[in-house]
DONU-253396 format. One record per atom (N, C-alpha, C): residue number from 1; residue in one letter; atom name; y, x, z. Coordinates in steps of 0.2 Angstrom, whole numbers, plus 5000, padded with zeros to 4 digits. Atoms other than C-alpha are relative to their C-alpha. Layout:
BEGIN
+-----+---+----+-------+------+------+
!   k ! r !  a ! north ! east !   up !
+-----+---+----+-------+------+------+
! NUM ! A ! CA !     Y !    X !    Z !
...
+-----+---+----+-------+------+------+
END
This chain:
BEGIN
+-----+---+----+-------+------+------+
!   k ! r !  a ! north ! east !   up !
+-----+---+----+-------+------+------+
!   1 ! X !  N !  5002 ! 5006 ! 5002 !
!   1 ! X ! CA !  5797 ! 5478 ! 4920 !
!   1 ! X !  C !  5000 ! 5000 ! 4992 !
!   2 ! X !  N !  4998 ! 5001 ! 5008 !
!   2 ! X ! CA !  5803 ! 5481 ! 4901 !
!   2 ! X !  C !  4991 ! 5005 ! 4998 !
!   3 ! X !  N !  5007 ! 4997 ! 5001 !
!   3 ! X ! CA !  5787 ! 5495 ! 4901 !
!   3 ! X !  C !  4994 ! 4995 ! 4999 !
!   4 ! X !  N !  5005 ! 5005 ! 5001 !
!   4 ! X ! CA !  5776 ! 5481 ! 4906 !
!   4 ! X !  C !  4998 ! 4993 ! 4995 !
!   5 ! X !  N !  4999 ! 5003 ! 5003 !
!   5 ! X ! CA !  5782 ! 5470 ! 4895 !
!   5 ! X !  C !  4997 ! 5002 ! 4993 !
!   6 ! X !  N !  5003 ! 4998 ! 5006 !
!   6 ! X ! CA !  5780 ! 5481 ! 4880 !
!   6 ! X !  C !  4992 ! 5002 ! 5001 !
!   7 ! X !  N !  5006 ! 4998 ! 4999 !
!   7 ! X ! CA !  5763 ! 5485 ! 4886 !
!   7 ! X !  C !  4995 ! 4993 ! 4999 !
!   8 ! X !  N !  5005 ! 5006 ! 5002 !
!   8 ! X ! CA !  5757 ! 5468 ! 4886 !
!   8 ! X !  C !  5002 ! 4997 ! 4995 !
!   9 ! X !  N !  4998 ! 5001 ! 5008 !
!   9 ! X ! CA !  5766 ! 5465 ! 4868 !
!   9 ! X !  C !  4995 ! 5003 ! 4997 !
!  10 ! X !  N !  5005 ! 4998 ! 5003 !
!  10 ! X ! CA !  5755 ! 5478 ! 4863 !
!  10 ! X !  C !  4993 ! 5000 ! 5000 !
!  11 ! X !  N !  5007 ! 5002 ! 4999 !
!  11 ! X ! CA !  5739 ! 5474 ! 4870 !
!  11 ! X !  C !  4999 ! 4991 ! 4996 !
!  12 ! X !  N !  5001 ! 5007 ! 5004 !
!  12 ! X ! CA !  5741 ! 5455 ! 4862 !
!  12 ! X !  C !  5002 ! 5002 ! 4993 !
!  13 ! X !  N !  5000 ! 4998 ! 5007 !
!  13 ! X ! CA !  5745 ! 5465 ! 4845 !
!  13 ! X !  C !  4992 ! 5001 ! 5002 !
!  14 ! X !  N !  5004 ! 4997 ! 5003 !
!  14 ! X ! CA !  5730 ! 5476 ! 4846 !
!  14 ! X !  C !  4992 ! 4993 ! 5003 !
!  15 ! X !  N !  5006 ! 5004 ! 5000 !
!  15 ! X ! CA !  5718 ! 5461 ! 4852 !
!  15 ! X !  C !  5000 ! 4996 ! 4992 !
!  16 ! X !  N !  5000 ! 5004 ! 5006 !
!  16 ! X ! CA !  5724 ! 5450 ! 4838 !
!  16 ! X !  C !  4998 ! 5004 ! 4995 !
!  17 ! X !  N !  5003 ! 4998 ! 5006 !
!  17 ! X ! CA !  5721 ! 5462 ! 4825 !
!  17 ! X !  C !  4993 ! 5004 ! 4999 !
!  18 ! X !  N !  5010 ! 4998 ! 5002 !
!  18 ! X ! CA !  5704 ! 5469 ! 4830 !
!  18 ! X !  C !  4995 ! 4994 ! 5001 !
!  19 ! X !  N !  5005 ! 5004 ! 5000 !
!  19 ! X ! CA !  5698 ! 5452 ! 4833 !
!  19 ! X !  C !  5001 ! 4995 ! 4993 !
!  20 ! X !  N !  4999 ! 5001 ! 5008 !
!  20 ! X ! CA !  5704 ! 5447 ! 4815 !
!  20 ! X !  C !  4992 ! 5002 ! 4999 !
!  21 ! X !  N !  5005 ! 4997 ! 5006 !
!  21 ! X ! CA !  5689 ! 5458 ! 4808 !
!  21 ! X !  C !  4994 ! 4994 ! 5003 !
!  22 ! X !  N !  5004 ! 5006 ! 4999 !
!  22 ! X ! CA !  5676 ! 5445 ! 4819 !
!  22 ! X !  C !  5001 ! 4993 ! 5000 !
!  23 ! X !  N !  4997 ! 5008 ! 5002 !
!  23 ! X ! CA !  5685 ! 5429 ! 4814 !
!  23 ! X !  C !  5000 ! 4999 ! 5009 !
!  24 ! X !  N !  4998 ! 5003 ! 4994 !
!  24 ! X ! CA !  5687 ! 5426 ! 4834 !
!  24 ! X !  C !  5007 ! 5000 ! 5003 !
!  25 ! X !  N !  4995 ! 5003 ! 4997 !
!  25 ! X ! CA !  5700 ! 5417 ! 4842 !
!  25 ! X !  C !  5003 ! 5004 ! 5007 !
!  26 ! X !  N !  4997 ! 4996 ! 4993 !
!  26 ! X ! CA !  5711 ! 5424 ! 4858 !
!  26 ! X !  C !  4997 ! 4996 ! 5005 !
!  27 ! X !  N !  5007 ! 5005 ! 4995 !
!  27 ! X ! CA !  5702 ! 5409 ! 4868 !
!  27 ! X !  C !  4992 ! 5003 ! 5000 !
!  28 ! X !  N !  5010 ! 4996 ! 4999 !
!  28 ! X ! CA !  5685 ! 5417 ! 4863 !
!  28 ! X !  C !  5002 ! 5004 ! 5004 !
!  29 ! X !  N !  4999 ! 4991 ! 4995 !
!  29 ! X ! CA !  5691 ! 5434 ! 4870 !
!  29 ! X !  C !  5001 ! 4997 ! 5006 !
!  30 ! X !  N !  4999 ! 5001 ! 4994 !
!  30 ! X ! CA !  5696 ! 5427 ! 4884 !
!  30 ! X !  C !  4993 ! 4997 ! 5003 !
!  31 ! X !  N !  5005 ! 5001 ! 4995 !
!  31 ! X ! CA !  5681 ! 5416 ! 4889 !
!  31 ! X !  C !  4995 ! 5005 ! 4998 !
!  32 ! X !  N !  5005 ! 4994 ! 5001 !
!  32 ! X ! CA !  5671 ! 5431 ! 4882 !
!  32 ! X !  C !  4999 ! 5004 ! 5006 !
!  33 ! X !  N !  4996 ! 4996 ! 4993 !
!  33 ! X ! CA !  5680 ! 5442 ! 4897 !
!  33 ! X !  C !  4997 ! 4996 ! 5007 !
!  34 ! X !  N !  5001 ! 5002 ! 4992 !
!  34 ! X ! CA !  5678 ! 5429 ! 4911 !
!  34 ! X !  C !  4992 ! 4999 ! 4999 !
!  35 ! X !  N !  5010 ! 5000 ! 4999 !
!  35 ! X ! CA !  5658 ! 5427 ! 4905 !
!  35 ! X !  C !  4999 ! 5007 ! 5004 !
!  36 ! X !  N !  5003 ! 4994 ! 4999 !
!  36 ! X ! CA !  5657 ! 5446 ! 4905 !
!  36 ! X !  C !  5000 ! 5002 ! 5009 !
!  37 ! X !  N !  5000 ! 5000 ! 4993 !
!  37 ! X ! CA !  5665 ! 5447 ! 4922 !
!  37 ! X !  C !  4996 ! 4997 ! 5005 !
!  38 ! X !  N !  5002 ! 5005 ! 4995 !
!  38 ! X ! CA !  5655 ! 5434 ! 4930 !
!  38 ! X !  C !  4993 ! 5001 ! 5000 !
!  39 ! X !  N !  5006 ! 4995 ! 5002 !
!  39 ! X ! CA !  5639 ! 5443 ! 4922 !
!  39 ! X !  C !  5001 ! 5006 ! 5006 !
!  40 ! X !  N !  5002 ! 4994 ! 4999 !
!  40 ! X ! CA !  5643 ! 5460 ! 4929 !
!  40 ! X !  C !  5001 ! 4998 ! 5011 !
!  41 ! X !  N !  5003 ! 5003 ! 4994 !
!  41 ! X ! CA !  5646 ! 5447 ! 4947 !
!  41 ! X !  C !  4996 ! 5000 ! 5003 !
!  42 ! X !  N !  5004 ! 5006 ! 4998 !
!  42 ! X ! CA !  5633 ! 5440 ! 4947 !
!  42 ! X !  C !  5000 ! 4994 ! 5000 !
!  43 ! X !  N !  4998 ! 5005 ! 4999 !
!  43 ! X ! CA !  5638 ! 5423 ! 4944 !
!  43 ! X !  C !  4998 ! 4994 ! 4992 !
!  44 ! X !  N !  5002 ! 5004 ! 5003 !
!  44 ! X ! CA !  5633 ! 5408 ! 4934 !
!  44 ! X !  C !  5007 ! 4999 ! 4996 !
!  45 ! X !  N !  4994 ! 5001 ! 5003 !
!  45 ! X ! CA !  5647 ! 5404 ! 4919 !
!  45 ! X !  C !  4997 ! 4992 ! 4996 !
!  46 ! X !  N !  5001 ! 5007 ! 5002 !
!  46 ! X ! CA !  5646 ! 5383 ! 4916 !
!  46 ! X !  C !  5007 ! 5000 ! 4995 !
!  47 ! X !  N !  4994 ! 5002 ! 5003 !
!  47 ! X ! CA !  5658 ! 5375 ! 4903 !
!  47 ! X !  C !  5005 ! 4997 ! 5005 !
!  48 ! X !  N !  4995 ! 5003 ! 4997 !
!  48 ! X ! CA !  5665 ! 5367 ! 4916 !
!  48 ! X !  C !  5004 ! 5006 ! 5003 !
!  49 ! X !  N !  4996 ! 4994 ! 4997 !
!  49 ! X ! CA !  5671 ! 5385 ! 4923 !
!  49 ! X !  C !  5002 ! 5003 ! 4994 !
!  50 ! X !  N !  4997 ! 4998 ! 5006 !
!  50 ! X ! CA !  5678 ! 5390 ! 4906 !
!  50 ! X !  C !  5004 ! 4995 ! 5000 !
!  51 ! X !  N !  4994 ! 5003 ! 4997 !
!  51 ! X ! CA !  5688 ! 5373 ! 4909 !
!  51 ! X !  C !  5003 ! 5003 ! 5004 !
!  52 ! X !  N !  4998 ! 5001 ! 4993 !
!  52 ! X ! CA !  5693 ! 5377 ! 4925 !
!  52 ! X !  C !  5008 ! 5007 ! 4996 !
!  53 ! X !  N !  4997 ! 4992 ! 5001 !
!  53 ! X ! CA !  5697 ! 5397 ! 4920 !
!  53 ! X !  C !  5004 ! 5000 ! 4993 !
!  54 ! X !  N !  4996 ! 5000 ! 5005 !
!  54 ! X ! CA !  5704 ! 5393 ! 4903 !
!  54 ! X !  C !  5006 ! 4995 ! 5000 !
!  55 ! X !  N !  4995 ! 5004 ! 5001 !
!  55 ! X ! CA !  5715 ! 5378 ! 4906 !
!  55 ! X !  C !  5001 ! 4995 ! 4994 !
!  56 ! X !  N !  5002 ! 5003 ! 5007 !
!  56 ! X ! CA !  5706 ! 5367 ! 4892 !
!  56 ! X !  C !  4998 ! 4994 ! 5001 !
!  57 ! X !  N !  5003 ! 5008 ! 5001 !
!  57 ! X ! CA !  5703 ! 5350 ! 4889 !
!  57 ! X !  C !  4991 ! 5000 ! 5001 !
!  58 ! X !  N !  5008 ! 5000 ! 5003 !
!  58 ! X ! CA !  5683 ! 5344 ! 4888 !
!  58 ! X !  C !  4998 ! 5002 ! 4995 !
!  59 ! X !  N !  5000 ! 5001 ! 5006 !
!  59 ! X ! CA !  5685 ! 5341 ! 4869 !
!  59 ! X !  C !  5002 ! 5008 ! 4999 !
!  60 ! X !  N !  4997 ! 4993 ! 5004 !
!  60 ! X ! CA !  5693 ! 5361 ! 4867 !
!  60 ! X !  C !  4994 ! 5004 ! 5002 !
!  61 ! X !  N !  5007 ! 4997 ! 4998 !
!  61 ! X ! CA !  5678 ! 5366 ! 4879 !
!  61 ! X !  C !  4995 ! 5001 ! 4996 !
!  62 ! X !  N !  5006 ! 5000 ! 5004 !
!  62 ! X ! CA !  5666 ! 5361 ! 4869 !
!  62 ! X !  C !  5000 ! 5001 ! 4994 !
!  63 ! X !  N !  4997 ! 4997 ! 5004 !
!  63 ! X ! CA !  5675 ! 5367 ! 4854 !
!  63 ! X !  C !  4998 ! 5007 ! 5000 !
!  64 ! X !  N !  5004 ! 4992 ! 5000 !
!  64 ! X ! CA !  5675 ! 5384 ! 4859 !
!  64 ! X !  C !  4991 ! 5003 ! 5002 !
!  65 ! X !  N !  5009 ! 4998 ! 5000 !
!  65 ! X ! CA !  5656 ! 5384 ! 4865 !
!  65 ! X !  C !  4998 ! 5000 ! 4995 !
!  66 ! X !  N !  5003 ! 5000 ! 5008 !
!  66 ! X ! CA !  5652 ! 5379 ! 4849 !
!  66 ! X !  C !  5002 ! 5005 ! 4997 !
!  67 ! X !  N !  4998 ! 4995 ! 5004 !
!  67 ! X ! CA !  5661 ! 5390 ! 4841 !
!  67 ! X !  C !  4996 ! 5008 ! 5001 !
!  68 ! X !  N !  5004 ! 4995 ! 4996 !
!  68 ! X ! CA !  5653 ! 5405 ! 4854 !
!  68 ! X !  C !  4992 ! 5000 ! 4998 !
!  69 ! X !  N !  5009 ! 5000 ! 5000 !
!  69 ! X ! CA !  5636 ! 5398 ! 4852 !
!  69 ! X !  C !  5000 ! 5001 ! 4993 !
!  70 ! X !  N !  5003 ! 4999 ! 5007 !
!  70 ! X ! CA !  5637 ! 5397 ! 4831 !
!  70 ! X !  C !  5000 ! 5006 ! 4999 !
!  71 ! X !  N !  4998 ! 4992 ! 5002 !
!  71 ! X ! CA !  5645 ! 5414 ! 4831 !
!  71 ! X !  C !  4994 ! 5004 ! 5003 !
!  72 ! X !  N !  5007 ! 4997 ! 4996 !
!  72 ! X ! CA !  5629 ! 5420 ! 4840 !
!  72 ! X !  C !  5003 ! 5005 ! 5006 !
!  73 ! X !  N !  4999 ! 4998 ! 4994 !
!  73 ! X ! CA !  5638 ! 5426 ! 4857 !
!  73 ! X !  C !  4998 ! 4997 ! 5005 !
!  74 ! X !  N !  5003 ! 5003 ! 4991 !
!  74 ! X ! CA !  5633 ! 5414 ! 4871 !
!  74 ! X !  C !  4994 ! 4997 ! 4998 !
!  75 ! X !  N !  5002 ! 5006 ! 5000 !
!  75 ! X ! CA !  5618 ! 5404 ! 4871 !
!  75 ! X !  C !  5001 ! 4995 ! 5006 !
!  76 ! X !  N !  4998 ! 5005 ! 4996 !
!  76 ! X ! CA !  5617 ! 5388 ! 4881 !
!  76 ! X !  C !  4992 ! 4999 ! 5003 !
!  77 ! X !  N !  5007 ! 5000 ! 4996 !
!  77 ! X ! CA !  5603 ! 5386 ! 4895 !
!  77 ! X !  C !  4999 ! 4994 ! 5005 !
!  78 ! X !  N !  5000 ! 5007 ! 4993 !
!  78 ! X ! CA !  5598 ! 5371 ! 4907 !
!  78 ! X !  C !  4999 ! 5004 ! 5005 !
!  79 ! X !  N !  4999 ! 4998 ! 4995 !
!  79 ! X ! CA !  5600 ! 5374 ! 4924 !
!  79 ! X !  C !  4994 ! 4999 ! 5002 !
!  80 ! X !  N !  5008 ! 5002 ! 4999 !
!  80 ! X ! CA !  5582 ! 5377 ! 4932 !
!  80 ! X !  C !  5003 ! 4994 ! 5008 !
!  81 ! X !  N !  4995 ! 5001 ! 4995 !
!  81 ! X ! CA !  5590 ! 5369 ! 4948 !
!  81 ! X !  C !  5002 ! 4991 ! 4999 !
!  82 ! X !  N !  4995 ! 5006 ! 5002 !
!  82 ! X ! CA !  5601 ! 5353 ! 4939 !
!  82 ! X !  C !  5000 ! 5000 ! 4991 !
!  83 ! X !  N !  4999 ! 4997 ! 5009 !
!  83 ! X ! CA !  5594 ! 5352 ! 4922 !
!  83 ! X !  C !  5005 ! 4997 ! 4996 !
!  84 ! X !  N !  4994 ! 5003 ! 5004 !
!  84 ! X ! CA !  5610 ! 5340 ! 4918 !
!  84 ! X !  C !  5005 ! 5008 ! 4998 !
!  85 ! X !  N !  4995 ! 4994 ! 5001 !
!  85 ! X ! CA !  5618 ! 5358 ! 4921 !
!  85 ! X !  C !  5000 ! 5005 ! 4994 !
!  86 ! X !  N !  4999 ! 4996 ! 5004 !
!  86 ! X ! CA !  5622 ! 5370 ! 4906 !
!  86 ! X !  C !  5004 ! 5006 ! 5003 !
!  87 ! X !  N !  5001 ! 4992 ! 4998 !
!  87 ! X ! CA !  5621 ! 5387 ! 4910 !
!  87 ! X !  C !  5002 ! 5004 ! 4995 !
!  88 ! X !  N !  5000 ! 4998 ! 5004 !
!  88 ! X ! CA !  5630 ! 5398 ! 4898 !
!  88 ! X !  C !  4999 ! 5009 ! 5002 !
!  89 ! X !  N !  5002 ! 4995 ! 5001 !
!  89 ! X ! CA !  5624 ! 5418 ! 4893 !
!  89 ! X !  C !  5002 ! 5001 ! 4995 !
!  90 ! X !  N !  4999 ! 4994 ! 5005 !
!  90 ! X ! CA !  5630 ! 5432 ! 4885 !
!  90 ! X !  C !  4994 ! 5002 ! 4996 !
!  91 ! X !  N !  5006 ! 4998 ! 5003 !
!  91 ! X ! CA !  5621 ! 5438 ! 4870 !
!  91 ! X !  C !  5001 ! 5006 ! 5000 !
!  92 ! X !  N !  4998 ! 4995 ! 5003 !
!  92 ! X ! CA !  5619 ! 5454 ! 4865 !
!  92 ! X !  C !  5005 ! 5001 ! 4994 !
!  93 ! X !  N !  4995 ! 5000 ! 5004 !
!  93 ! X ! CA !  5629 ! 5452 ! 4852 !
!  93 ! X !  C !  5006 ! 5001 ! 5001 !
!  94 ! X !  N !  4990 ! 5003 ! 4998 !
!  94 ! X ! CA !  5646 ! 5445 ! 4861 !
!  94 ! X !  C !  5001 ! 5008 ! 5006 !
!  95 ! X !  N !  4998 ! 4991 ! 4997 !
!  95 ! X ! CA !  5642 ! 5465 ! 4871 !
!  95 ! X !  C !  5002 ! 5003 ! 4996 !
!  96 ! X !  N !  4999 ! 4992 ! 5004 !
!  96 ! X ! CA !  5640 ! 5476 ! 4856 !
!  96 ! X !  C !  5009 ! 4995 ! 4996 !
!  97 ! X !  N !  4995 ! 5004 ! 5004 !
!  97 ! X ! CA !  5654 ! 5464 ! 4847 !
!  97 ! X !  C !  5008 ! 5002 ! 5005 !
!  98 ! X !  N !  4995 ! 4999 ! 4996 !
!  98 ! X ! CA !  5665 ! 5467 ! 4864 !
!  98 ! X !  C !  5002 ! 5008 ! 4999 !
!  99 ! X !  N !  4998 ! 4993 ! 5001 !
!  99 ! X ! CA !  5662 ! 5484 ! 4864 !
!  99 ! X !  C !  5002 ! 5004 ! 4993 !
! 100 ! X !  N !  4995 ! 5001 ! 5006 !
! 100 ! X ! CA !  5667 ! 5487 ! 4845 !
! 100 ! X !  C !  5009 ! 5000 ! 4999 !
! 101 ! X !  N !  4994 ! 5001 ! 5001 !
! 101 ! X ! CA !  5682 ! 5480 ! 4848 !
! 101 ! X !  C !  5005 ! 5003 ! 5006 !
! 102 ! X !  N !  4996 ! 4994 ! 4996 !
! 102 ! X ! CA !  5687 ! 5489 ! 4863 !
! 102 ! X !  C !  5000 ! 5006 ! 5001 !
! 103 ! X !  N !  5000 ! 4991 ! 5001 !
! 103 ! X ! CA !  5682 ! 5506 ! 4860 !
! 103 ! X !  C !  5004 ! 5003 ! 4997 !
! 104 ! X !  N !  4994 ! 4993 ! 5000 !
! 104 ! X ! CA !  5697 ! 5512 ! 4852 !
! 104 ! X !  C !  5004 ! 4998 ! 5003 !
! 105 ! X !  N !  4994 ! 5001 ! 4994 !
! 105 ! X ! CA !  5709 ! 5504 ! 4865 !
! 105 ! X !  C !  4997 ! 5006 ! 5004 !
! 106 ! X !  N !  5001 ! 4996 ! 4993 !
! 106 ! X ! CA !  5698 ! 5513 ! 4878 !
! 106 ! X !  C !  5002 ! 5005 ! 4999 !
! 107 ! X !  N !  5001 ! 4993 ! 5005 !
! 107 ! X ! CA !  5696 ! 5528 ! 4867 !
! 107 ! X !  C !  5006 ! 5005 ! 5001 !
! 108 ! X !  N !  4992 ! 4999 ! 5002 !
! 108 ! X ! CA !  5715 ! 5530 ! 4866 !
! 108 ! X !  C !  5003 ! 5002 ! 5007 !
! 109 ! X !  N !  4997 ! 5001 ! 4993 !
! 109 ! X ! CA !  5718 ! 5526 ! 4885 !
! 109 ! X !  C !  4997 ! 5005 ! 5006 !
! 110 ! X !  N !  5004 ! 4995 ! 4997 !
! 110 ! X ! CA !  5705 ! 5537 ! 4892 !
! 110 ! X !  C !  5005 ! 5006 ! 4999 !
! 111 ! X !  N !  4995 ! 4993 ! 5001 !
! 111 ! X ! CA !  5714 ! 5551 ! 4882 !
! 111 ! X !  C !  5008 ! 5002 ! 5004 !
! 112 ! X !  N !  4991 ! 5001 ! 4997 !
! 112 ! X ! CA !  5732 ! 5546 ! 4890 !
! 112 ! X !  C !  4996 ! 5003 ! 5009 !
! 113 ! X !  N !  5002 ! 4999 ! 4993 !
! 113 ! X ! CA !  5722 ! 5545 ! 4908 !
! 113 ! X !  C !  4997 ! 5009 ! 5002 !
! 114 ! X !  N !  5002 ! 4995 ! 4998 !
! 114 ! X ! CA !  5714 ! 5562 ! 4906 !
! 114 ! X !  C !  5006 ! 5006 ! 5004 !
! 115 ! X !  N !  4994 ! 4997 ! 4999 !
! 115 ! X ! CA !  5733 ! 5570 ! 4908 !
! 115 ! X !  C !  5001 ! 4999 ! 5004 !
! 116 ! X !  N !  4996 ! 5002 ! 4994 !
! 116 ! X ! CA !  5734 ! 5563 ! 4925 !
! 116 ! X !  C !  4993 ! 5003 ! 5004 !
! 117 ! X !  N !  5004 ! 4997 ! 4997 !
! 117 ! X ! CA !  5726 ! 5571 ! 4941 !
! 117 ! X !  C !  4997 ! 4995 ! 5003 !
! 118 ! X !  N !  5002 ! 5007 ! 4996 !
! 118 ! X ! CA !  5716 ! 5559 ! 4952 !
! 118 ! X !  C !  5004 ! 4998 ! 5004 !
! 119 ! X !  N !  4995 ! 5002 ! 4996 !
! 119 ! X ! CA !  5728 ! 5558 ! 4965 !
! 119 ! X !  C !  5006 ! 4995 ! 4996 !
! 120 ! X !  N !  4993 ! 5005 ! 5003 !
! 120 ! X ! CA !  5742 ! 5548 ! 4954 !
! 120 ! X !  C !  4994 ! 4998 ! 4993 !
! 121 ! X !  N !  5007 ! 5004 ! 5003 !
! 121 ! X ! CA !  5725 ! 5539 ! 4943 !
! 121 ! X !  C !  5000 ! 4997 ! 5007 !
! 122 ! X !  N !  5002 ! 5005 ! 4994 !
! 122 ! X ! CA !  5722 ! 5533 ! 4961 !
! 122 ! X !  C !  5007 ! 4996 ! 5001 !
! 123 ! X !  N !  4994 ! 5004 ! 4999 !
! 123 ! X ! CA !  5741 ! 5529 ! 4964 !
! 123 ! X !  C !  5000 ! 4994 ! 4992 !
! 124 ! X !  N !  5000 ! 5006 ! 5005 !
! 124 ! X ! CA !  5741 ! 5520 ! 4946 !
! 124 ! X !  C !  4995 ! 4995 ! 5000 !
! 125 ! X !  N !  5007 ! 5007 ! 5002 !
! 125 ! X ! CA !  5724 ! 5509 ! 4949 !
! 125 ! X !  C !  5005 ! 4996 ! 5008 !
! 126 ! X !  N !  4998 ! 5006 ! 4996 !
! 126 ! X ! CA !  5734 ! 5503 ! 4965 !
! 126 ! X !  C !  5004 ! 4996 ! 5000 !
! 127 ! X !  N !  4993 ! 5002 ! 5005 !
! 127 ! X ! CA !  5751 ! 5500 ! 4955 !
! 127 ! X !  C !  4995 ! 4993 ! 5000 !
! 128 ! X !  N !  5000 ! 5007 ! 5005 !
! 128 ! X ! CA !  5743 ! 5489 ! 4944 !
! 128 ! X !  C !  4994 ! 4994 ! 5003 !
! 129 ! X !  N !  5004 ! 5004 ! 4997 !
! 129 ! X ! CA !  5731 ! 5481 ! 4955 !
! 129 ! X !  C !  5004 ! 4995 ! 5007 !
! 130 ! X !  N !  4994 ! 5004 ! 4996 !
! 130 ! X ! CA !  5748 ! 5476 ! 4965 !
! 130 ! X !  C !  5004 ! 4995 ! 4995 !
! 131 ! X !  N !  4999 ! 5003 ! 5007 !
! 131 ! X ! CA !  5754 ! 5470 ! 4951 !
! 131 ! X !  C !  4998 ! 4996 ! 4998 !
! 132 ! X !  N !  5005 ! 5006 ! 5003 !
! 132 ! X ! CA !  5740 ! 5460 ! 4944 !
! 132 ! X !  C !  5001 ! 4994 ! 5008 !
! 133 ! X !  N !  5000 ! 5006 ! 4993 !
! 133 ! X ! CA !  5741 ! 5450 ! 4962 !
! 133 ! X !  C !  5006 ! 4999 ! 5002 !
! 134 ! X !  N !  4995 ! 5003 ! 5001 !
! 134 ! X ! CA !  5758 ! 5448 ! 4960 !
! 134 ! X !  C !  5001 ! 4996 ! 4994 !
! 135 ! X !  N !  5000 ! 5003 ! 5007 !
! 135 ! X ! CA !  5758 ! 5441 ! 4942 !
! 135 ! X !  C !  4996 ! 4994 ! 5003 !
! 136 ! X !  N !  5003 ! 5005 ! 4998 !
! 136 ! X ! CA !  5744 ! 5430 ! 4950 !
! 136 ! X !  C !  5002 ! 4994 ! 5004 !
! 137 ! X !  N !  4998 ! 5004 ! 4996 !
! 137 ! X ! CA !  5755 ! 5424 ! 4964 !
! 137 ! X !  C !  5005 ! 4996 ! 4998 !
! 138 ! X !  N !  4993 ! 5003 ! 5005 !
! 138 ! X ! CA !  5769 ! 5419 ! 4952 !
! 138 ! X !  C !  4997 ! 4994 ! 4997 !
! 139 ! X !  N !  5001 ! 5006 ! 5004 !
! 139 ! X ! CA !  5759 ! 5409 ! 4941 !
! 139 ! X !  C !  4996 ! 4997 ! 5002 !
! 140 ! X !  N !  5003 ! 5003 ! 4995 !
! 140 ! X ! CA !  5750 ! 5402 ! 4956 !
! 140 ! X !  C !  5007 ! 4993 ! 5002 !
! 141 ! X !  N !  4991 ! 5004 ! 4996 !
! 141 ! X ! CA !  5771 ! 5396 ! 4962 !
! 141 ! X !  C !  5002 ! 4996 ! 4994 !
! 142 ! X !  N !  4998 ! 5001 ! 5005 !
! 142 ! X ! CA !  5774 ! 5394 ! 4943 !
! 142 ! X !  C !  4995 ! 4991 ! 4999 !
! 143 ! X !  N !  5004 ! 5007 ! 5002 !
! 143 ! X ! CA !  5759 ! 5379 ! 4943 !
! 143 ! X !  C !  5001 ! 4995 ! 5005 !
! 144 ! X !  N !  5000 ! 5004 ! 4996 !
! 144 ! X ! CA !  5762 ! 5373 ! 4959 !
! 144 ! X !  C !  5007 ! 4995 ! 4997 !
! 145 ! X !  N !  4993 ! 5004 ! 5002 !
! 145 ! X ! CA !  5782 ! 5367 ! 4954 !
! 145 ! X !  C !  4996 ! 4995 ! 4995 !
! 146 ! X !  N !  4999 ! 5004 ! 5006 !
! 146 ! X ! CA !  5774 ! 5360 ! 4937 !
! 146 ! X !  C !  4997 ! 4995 ! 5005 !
! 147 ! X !  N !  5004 ! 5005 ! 4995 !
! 147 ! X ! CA !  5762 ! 5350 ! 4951 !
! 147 ! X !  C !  5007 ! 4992 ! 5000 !
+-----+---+----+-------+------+------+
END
């Protein structure tokens, strides 16, 4: 646990400090992550699913959109479908802008990975993909009490 802990200490250092150089906020990064993910889905990203997924007010919603949309990462599109609906897109920018900012984490992590054989590479993606769905189930137990 103390491992994991210092690992996600350090990845919240090195976000902060390479999103210093684009003036973006840890809330960008974040809903940056769930667009990209939801992009590489297949799946439409509303501000209302940035509410949902971020844990944000209307008013903080629409804060950070604007801030994404002036910065030139997302634009905003009507839904062909529900034209009340706002349809938010990745630009190219908020790609090259993501990849910038992660390519020396990966850069570094790749190197550390190359020293491991695929057999224990495959035991590690199952670790932390047990892991990650335990931390999910926690802070699933963790919101229902606050309920």
């Amino acid at each position: 646990m103390e491992l994991l802990r210092q690992f996600t200490v350090e990845t919240d250092r090195y976000v902060d400090v390479a999103s210093a150089r684009d003036s973006l906020h840890r809330t960008d990064l974040h809903a940056l992550s769930i667009m990209m993910g939801a992009a590489q889905a297949g799946l439409t990203v509303t501000p209302g699913v940035l509410r949902e997924e971020l844990n944000l007010s209307s008013p903080a919603t629409t804060a950070l959109v604007d801030r994404l949309d002036s910065a030139g990462h997302v634009t905003r599109r009507r839904s062909d479908v529900d034209r009340r609906q706002v349809h938010l897109e990745l630009t190219n920018r908020a790609r090259t802008t993501g990849a910038e900012l992660f390519a020396p984490l990966g850069r570094h992590i790749d190197a550390v990975f190359e020293e491991y054989s695929e057999d224990q590479l495959v035991l590690l993606r199952d670790m932390m993909q047990a892991v990650t769905d335990a931390t999910v189930a926690a802070r699933n137990e963790a919101a229902d009490k606050a309920d």
